[in-house]
C-alpha positions in Angstrom: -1.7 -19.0 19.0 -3.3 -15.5 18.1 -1.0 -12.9 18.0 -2.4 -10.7 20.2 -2.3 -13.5 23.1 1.3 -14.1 21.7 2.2 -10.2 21.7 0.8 -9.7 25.4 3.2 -12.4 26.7 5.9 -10.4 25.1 4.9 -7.1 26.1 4.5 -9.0 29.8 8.3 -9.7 29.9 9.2 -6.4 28.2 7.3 -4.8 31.0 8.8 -7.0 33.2 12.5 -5.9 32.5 11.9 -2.3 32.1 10.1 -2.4 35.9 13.7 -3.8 36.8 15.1 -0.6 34.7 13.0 2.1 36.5 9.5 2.9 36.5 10.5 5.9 34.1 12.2 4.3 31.8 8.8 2.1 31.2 6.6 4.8 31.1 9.0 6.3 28.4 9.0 3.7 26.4 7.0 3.3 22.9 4.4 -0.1 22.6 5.1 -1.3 26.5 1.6 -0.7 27.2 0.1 -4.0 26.8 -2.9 -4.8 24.6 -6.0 -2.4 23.9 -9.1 -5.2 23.3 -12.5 -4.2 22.2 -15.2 -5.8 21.4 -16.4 -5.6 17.7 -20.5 -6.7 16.7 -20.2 -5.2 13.3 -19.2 -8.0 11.3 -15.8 -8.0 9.4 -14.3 -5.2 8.0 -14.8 -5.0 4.4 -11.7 -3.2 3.3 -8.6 -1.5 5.2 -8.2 1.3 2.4 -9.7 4.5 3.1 -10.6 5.6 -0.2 -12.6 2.6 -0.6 -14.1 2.3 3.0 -17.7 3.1 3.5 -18.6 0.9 7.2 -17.6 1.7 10.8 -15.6 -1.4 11.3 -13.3 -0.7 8.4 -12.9 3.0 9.2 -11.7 1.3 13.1 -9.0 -0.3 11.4 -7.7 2.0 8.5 -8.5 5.5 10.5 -5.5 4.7 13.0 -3.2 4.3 9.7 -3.8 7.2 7.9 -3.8 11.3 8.7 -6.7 13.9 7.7 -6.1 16.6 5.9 -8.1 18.5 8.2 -8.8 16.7 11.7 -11.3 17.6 14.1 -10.3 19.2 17.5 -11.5 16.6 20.0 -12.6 18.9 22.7 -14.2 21.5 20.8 -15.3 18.7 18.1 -14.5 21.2 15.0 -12.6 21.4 12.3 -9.0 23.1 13.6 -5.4 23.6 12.5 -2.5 22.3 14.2 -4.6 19.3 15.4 -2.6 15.8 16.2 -3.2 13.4 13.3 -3.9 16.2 10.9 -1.7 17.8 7.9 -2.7 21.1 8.7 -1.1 23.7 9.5 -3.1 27.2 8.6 -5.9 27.7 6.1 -7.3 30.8 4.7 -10.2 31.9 1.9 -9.9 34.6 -1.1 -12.3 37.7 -1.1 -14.5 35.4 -3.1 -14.6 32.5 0.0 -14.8 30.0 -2.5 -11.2 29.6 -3.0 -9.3 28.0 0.0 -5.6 27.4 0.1 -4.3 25.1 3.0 -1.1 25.2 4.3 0.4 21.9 5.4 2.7 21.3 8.4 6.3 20.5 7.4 7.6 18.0 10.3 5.5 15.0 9.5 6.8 11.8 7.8 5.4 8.1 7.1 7.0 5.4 9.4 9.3 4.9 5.9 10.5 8.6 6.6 8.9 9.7 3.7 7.9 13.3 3.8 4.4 14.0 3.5 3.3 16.9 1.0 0.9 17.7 -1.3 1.4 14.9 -3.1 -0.3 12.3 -1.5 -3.5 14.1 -0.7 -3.8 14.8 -4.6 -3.5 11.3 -5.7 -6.3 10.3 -3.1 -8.3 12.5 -4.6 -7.8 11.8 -8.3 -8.4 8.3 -7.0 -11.6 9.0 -5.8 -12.5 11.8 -8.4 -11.9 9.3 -10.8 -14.6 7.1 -10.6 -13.5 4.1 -11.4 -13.7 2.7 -8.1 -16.3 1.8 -5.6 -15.3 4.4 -3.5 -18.0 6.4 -1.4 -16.2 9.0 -1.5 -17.2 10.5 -4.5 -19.6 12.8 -3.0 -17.0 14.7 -1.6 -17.1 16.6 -5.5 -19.3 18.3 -7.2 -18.3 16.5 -10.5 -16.4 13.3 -11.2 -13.1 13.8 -13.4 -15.4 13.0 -16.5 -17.9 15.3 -15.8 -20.5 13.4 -14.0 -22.6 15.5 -11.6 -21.7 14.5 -7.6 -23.8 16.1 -4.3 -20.9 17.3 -2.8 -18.8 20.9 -2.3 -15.1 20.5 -3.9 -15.1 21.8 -7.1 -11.2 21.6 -7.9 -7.9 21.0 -6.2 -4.5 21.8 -7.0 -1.3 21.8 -5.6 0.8 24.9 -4.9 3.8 23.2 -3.8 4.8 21.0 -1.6 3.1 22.0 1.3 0.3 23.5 -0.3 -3.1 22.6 -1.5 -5.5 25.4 -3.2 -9.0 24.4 -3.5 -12.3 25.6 -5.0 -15.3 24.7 -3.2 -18.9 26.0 -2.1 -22.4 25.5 -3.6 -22.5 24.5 -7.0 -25.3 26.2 -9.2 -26.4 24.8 -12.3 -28.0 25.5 -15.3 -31.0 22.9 -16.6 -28.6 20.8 -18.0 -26.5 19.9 -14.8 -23.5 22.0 -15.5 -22.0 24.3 -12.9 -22.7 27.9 -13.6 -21.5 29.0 -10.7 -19.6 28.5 -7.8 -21.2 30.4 -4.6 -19.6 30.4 -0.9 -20.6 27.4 1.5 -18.3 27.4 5.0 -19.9 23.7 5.9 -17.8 22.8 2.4 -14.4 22.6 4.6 -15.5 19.7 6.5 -15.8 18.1 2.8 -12.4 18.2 2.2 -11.2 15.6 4.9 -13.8 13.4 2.8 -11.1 12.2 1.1 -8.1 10.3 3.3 -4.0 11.0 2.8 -2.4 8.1 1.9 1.1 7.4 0.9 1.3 8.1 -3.0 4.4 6.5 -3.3 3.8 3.9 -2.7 0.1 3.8 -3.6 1.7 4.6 -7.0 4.0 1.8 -7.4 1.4 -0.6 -6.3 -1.8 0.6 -8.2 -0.4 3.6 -10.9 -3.4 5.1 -12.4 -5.2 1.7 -12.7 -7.2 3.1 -9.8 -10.1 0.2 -10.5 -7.2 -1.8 -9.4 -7.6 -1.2 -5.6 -11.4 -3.0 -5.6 -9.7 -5.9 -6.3 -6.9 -5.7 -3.3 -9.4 -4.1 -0.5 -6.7 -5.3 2.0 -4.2 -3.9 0.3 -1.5 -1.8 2.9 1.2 -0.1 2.4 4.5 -0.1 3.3 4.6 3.0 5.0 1.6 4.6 7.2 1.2 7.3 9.6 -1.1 6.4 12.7 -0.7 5.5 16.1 -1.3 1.4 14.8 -0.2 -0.4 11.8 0.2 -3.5 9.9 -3.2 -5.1 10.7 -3.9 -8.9 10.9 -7.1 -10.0 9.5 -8.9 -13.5 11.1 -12.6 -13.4 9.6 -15.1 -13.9 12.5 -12.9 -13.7 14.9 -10.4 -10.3 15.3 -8.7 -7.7 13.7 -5.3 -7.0 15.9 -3.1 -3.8 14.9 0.4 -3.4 16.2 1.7 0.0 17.8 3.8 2.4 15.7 6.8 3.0 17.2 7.8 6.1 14.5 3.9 8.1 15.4 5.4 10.9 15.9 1.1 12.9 16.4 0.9 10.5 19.7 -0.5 12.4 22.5 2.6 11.2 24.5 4.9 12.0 21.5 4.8 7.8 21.3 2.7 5.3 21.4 1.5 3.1 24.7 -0.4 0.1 23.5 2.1 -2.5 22.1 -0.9 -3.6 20.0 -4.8 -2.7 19.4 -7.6 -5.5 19.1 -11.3 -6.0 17.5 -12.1 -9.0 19.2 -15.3 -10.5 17.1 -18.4 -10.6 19.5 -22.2 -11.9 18.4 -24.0 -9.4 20.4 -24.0 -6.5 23.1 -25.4 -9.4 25.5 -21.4 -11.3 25.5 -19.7 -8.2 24.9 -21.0 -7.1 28.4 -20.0 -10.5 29.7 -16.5 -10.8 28.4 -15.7 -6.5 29.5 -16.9 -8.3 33.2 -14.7 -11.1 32.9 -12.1 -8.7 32.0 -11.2 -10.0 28.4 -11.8 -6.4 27.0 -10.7 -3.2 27.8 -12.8 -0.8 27.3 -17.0 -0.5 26.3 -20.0 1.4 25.7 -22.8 0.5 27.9 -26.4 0.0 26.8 -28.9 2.1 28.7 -30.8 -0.6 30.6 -27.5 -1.6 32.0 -26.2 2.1 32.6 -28.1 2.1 36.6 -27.2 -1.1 37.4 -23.5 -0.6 36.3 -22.6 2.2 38.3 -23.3 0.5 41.6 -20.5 -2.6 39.7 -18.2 0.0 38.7 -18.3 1.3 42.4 -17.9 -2.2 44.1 -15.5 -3.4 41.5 -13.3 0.0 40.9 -14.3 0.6 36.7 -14.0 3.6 35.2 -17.0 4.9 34.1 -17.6 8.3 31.8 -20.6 9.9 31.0 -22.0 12.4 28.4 -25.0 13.1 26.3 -24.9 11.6 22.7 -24.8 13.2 19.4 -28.2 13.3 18.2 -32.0 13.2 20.0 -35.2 11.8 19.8 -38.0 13.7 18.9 -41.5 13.6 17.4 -41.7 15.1 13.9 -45.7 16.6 13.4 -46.9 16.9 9.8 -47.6 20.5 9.0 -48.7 20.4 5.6 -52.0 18.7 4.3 -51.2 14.9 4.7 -53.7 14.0 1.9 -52.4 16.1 -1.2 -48.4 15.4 -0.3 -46.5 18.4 -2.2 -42.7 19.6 -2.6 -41.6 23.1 -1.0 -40.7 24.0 -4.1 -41.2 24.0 -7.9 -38.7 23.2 -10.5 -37.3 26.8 -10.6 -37.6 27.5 -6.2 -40.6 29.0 -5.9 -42.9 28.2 -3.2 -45.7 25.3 -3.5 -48.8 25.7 -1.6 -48.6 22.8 0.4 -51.8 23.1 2.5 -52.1 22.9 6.1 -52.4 20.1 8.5 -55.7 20.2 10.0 -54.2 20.2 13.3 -50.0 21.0 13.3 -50.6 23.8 10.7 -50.9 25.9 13.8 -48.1 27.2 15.8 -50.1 27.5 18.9 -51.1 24.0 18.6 -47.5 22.5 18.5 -46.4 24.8 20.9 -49.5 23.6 23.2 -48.0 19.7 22.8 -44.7 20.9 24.2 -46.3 22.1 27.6 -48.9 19.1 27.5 -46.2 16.0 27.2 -44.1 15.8 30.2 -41.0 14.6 28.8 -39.2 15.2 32.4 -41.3 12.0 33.8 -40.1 9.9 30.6 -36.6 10.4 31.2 -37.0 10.2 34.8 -34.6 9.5 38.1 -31.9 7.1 38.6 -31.9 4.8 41.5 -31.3 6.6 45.0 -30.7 4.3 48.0 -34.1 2.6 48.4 -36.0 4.7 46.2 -35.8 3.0 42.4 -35.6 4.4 39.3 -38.4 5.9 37.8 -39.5 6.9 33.9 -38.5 4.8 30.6 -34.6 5.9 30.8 -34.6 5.8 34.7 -32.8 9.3 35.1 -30.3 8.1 32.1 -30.6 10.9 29.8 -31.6 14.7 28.9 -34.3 16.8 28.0 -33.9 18.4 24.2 -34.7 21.5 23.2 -34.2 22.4 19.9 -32.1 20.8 16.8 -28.6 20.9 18.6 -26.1 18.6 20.4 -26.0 17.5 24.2 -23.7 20.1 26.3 -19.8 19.1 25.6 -20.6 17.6 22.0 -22.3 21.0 20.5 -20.7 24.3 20.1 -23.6 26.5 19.6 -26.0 26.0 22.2 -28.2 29.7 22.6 -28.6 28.5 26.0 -32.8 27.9 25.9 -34.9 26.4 28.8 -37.0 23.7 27.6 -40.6 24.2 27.6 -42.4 23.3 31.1 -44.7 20.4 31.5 -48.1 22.8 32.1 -51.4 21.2 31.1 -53.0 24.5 32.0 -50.8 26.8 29.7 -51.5 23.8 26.7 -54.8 24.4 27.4 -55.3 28.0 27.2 -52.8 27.6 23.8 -55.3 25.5 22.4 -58.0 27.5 23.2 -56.3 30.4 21.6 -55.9 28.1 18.7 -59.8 27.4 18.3 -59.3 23.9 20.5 -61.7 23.6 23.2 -64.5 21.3 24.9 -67.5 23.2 24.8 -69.7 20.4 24.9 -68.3 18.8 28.1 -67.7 15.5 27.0 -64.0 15.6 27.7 -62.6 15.6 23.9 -61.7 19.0 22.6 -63.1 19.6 19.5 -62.6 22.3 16.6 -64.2 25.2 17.7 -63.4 27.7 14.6 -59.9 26.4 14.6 -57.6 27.9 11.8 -58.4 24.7 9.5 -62.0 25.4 9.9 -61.0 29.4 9.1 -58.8 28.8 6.2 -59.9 25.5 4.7 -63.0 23.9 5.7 -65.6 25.2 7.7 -67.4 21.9 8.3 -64.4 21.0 10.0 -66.1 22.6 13.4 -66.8 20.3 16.1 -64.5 17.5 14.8 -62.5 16.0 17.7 -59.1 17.1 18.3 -57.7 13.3 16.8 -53.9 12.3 15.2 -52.0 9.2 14.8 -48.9 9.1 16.2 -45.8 6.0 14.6 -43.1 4.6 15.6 -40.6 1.4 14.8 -41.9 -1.0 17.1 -38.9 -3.4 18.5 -37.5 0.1 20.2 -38.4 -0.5 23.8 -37.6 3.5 24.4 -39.4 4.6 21.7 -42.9 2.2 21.9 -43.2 3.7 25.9 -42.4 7.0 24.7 -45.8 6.5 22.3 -47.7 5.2 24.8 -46.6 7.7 27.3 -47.7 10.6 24.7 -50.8 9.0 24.1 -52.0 8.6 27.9 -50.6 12.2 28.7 -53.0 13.6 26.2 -55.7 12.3 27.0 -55.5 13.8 30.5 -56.4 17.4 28.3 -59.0 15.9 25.8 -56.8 14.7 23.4 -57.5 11.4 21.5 -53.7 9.7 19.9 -54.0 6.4 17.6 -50.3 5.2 18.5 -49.4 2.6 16.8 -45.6 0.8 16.2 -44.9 -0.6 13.3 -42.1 -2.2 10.9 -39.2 0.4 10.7 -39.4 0.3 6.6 -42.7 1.0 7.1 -42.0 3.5 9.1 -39.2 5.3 7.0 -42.1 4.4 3.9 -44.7 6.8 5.7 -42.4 9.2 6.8 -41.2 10.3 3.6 -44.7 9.7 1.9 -45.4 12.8 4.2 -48.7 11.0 5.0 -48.9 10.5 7.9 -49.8 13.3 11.6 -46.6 12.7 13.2 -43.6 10.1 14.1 -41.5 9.4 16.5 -37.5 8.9 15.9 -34.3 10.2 16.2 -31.2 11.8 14.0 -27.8 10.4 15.3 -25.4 13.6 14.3 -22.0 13.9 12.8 -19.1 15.5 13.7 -18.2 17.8 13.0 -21.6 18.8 14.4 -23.3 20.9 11.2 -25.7 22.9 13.0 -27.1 23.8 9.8 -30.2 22.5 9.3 -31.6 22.8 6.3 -31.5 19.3 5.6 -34.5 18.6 7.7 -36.0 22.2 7.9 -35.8 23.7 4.2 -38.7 24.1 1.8 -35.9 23.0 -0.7 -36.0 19.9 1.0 -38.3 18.9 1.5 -39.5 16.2 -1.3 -42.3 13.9 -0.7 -40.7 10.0 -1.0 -37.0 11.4 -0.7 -36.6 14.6 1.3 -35.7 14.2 5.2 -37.5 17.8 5.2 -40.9 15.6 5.4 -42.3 18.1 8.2 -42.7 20.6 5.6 -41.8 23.5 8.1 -40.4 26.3 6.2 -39.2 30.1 7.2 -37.8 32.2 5.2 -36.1 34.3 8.1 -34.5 30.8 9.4 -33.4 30.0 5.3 -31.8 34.0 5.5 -29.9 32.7 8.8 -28.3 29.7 7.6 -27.8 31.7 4.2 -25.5 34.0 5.7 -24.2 31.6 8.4 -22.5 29.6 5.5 -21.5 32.5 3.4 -20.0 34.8 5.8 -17.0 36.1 4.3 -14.0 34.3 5.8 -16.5 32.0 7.4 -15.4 33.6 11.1 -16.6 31.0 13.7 -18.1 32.9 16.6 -20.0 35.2 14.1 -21.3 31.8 12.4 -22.3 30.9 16.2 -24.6 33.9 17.2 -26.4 33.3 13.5 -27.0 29.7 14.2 -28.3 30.5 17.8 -30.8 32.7 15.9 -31.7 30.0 14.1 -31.9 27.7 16.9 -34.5 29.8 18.5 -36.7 30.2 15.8 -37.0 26.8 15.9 -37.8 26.3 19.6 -40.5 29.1 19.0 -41.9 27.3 16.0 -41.7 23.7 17.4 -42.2 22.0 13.9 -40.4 19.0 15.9 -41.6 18.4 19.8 -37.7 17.3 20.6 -38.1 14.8 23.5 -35.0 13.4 24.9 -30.7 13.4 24.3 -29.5 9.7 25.5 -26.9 9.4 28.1 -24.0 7.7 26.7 -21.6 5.8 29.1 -18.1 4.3 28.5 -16.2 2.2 30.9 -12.7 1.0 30.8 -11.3 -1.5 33.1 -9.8 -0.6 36.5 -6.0 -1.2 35.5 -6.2 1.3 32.5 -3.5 3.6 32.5 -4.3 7.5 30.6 -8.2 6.9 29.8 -9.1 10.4 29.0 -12.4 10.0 27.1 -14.4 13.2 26.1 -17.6 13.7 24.7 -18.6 12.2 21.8 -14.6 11.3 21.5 -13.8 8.6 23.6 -10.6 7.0 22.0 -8.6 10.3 21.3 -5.9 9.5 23.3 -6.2 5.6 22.8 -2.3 5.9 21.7 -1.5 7.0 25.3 -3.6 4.4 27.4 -1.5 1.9 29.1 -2.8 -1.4 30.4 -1.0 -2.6 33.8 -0.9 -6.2 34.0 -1.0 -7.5 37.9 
């Protein structure tokens, strides 16, 4: 018998007793709240230690054993003190704000009632530091312990005592032979420090010592002693991963925890997923947007609960503004500015501006079902319009509060008009008409029709209407689009090339949302064959903004939020991406789900204080 089937007959009679108790005294007491099942289309977990973890399925498993240094607040989705699940307690920068010294919180203890201190967040880390393990986690640092360069922010660590941590972190700068010259403040750097998991070093220690290499060859390896609202999993390949509640969590929402155990149940695909949530074999799901209108009406009828919220990230087209023929960097070897060329048609402001008011992404995302009137546009009502590189509402915490641009041929028009963009000869294709290619490059370029090709990965439904949609909308104003969908390497191939007029995709954002941008908007990064800046947008007011937003001293958060709304508008005026559409997300739990409190973007945060009541 599987344990979990085993466990819910228990935890059936347990429930069964208590009800004889009192209905407090069962809602009082730890692990009589039945079984938490999920479904799970990942595959097997590949390890259930978090130093070595580097896949989603493993992170389910090991993330509700182990604390954070730093956790994330799960309604305001940032970094925070004094957060359930995280060590804690206070944190504060030198005059320099590259040193950070964190306080830890003093009550916590694993389930063995070890207390937890310094200790075991510094052994992690010389774990991982170390190199000698597969651990992804290496790009936490901006050096492994031998002196190998790493990508990330934490320079050095050292404990203070028990309950506290000093670190040196920020932007590395180094001289031409990779060695750090300098050490210069970076506020996104805190978030790097949670990089790196607290584990038990006791008994880590006794099992492992310094052979850290030792670990890659006991990825299953759990301690003793762990601190999470589940614990002790149980590992059936292709079939589940069941976790038993922690009676000793003492971070429960509830100050204990609910579930008397949590289950990945193994399923091939969303298709039986769906089926087995309906037949009431799993307790909770995400739903799939061409089932999102047609499972509201069930959830009505049948009495599921049923949350919605936009997702972390957006679609969006990204337009080539640099020459697509002679693909250059933003920058030279030593930061100065490359002339990249211009894009014969997306060089021009006006010109991407005029594609926002000409595409009518309103119709795309369309209405949801309403009595006898059916849905209408590709996500039938189930999703929003973007605007600029932020968040939906509830996931984001620096929206400047921008209306998206109005579908209005007739303001596209006079745009592109403005922009040398017009049909003078009546045919109904706008040609060149002294355009700023034809001024600053090529003169002959006059009277060539107004022409681009436009990619995506074909096998995304969405995203293949949304080309086609683009390219019929266009040529309502005179505008020819060569859509085509192709293989998604191929895609991700031309899109870094920087070779091709524009693409349509999406960035899937991580929280804590890092509304710096730079990553994708940054002459510095952008890198023809590497660089997700493959745009090649740059402003140097919008590089000054996101300068000082991750150097402020102290890093103060609401003085970090009006810089970043700044630079949120700069990019709505400059439109290097046309952003389309934010996806509804929907989650359902069954109707006899006791405590389901899910909030954007952080569904499960109170998964320790659901209870499931058997009839």
């Amino acid at each position: 018998m599987k344990r979990f089937t085993h466990l819910f007959m228990v935890g059936v009679l347990l429930t069964l007793v208590l009800a004889l108790v009192g209905p407090a005294a069962a809602q009082d007491a730890a692990n009589t709240g039945g079984v938490v099942i999920e479904g799970n289309i990942g595959g097997d977990p590949s390890t259930f230690n978090p130093l070595l973890g580097s896949d989603t399925v493993s992170s389910d498993v090991y993330s509700k054993m182990y604390p954070d240094l730093i956790a994330i607040n799960p309604e305001t989705l940032r970094s925070e003190p004094m957060q359930l699940g995280g060590l804690a307690e206070s944190w504060e920068y030198d005059e320099t704000g590259t040193v950070l010294t964190v306080h830890l919180r003093q009550d916590l203890v694993w389930s063995d009632g070890t207390p937890i201190t310094a200790d075991d967040y510094i052994w992690a880390a010389d774990a991982v530091r170390s190199g000698l393990t597969s651990s992804p986690r290496t790009s936490a640092f901006t050096s492994l312990a031998d002196g190998t360069p790493e990508s990330g922010f934490v320079d050095s660590y050292e404990k203070i005592d028990d309950y506290t941590i000093q670190f040196v972190l920020g932007q590395p700068v180094r001289d031409d032979e990779g060695n750090i010259t300098e050490i210069l403040p970076n506020c996104v750097a805190l978030d790097s420090i949670s990089d790196v998991s607290v584990v038990p070093s006791h008994l880590y220690e006794a099992a492992f010592g310094m052979d850290y290499a030792a670990m890659d060859e006991d990825p299953f390896f759990v301690p003793t002693a762990t601190f999470g609202a589940f614990t002790d999993p149980f590992f059936e390949a292709g079939v589940q991963v069941s976790m038993l509640g922690a009676p000793e969590y003492s971070d429960a929402v509830l100050g204990y925890v609910n579930p008397s155990e949590y289950v990945q149940l193994s399923v091939p695909d969303t298709t039986v997923e769906y089926e087995r949530f309906l037949a009431g074999e799993l307790t909770f799901i995400g739903i799939s947007a061409d089932r999102q209108n047609d499972f509201r009406t069930l959830a009505e009828e049948e009495g599921y609960q049923v949350f919605e919220s936009p997702q972390n990230g957006y679609t969006y087209v990204g337009w080539n503004l640099a020459d697509p023929s002679n693909p250059q960097p933003g920058v030279d070897e030593n930061g100065n500015p490359i002339d990249q060329g211009i894009h014969p048609l997306f060089g021009d402001v006006r010109v991407r501006q005029a594609m926002a008011y000409a595409i009518d992404t309103t119709s795309m995302i369309g209405t949801r079902p309403d009595g006898d009137n059916p849905a209408t546009g590709i996500l039938e009502g189930n999703g929003y319009q973007a605007v600029t590189h932020n968040s939906g509402e509830g996931v984001t915490f620096v929206d400047p509060g921008l209306e998206p641009y109005a579908f209005d041929p007739e303001k596209a028009l006079e745009l592109l008009a403005e922009a040398g963009w017009s049909d003078q000869d009546g045919d109904g294709q706008l040609e060149c008409n002294d355009c700023l290619y034809a001024q600053q490059v090529d003169p002959d370029y006059n009277g060539t029709p107004m022409t681009f090709s436009l990619a995506t990965n074909a096998g995304n439904e969405v995203r293949e209407r949304v080309g086609q949609t683009i390219r019929e909308q266009l040529s309502q104003i005179g505008i020819t689009v060569e859509f085509e969908a192709i293989d998604f390497g191929a895609l991700v191939d031309l899109l870094l090339s920087q070779t091709h007029d524009a693409i349509i995709i999406g960035w899937s954002l991580g929280l804590p949302f890092d509304p710096d941008g730079r990553w994708a908007f940054s002459a510095e990064s952008d890198v023809p064959g590497s660089g997700f800046a493959y745009t090649s947008y740059a402003n140097p007011e919008l590089d000054a903004l996101w300068e000082e937003a991750t150097t402020i001293p102290g890093c103060d958060p609401e003085a970090r939020v009006e810089l970043y709304q700044q630079a949120m508008q700069i990019l709505y005026e400059d439109q290097p991406y046309l952003w389309l559409v934010i996806n509804n997300v929907m989650a359902a739990a069954q109707p006899n789900v006791e405590g389901w409190d899910p909030l954007p973007a952080a569904n499960l945060w109170n998964l320790d204080a659901w209870r499931v009541i058997e009839d």
